[in-house]
Structures are given as structure tokens and as C-alpha cells.
ZAVO-526184 format. One record per residue: residue in one letter; z, y, x of N, C-alpha, C in turn. Coordinates in pm, whole numbers, padded with zeros to 5 digits, always signed. Example, Ala and Ser with C-alpha at 12.3 -4.5 7.8 and 13.67 -1.06 7.14 Angstrom:
<marlums>
A+00780-00569+01319+00780-00450+01230+00780-00330+01320 S+00708-00225+01285+00714-00106+01367+00787+00003+01290 
</marlums>
This chain:
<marlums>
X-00298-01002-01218-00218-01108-01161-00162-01198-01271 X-00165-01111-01395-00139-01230-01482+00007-01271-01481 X+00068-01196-01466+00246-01214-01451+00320-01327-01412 X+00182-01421-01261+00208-01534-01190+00332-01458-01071 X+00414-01555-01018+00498-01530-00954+00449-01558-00817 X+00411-01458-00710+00331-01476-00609+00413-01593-00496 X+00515-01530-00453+00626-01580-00403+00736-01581-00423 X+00854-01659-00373+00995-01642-00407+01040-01515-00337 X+01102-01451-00385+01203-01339-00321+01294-01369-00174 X+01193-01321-00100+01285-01419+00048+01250-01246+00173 X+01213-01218+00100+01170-01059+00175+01293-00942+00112 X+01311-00864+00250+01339-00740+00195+01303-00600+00130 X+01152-00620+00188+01041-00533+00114+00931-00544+00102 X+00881-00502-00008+00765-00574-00037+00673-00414-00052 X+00553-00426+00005+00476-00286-00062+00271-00311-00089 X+00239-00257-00179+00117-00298-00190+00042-00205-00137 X-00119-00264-00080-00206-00159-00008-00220-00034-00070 X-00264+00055-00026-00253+00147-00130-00404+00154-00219 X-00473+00064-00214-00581+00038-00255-00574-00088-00385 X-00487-00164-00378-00432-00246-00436-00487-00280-00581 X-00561-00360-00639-00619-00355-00802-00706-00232-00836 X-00811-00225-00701-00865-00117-00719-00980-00162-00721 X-01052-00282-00732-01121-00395-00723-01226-00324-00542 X-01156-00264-00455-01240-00257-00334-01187-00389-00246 X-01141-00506-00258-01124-00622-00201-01031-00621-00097 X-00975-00545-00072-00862-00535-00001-00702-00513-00054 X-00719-00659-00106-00554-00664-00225-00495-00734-00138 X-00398-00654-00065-00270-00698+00048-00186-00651+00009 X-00086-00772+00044+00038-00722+00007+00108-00717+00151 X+00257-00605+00193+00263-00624+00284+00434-00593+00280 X+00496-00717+00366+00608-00748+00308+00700-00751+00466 X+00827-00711+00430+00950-00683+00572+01033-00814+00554 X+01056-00874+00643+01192-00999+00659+01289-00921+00766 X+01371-00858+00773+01451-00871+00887+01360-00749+00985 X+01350-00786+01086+01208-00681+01185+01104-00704+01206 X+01037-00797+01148+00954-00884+01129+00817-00783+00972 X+00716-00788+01004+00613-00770+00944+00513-00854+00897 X+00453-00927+00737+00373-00991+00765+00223-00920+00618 X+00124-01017+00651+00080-00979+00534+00046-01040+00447 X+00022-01050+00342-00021-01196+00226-00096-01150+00120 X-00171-01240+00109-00275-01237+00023-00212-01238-00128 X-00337-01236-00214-00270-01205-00373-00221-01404-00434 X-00232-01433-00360-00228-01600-00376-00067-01602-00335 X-00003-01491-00218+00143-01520-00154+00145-01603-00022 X+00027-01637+00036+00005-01711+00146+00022-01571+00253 X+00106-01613+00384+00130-01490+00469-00006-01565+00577 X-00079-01404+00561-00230-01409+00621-00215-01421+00817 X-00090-01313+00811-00071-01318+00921+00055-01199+00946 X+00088-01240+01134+00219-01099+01143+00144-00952+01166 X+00230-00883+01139+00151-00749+01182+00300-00630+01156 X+00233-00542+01280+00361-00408+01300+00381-00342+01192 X+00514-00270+01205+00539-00131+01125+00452-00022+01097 X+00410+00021+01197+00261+00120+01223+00119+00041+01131 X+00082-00081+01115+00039-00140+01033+00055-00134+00938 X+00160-00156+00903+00202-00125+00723+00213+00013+00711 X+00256+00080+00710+00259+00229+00748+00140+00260+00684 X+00022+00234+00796-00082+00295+00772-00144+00239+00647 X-00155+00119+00594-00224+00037+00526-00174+00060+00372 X-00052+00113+00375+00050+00126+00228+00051+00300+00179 X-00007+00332+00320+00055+00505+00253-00091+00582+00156 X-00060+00639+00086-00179+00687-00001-00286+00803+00132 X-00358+00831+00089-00454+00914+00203-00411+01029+00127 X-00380+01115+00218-00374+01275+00221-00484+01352+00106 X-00498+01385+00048-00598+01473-00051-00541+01615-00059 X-00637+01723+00061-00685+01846+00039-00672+01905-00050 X-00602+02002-00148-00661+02107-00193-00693+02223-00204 X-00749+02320-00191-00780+02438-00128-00686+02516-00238 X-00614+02660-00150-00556+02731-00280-00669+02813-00361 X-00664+02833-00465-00757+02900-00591-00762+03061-00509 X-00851+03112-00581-00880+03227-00511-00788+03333-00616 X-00737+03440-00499-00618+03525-00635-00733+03572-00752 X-00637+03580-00845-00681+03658-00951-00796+03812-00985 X-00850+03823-01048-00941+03994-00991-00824+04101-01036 X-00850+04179-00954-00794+04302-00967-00819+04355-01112 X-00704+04410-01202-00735+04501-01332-00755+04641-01306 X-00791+04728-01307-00869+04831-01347-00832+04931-01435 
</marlums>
């Protein structure tokens, strides 16, 4: 981003996809006014409105599995 200033500070929260500079093309940003949801591109243009459950889903990292290790062998 180049330490350009996307938008003015007019939001109360701001959160990035969780994919975000991951070069898979889906660099959203997704930002709270009040009760209000929107989303904006890396330019700061609001793309459009969208829910809580939207951001939610779109900001939270994906769950990653890991299996527990198998115990130790028995000593002898």
C-alpha cells in the first residue's frame, strides 16, 4: 500500500479480509460506522453495504485442525 492513506478516519472499525496481501485478489477492507457495515476496496472507495454476519465471516481466520500427536512408546 505504500503508506498511502486509504481514507479519512470516519469509521469506528476497520478490519482486513483475512486473506488480505495475500496476493489471492480478494483485498477488502471491511469497515463499521455506527450499525451500519460497508466494504471498500484497497483504493478506499465503499464497494458496497453489507451485514455483520458478512464481516464476520469474511475477517475471521479459517479454523486449522490439528490432530493430537500420538502418546509417547512405552519404556521397558
Amino acid at each position: 500500500m505504500n503508506n498511502k492513506i486509504l481514507c479519512p478516519l470516519i469509521y469506528d472499525e476497520v478490519r482486513p479480509s483475512y486473506v488480505y496481501g495475500l496476493g489471492f485478489g480478494d483485498d477488502k477492507i471491511y469497515a463499521r460506522k455506527g450499525k451500519d457495515y460497508f466494504e471498500i476496496n484497497i483504493n478506499g472507495k465503499v464497494l458496497k453495504s453489507v451485514t455483520r454476519q458478512d464481516v464476520q465471516q469474511k475477517t475471521k481466520s479459517p479454523r486449522i485442525e490439528i490432530p493430537e500427536p500420538p502418546p509417547p512408546p512405552k519404556i521397558k
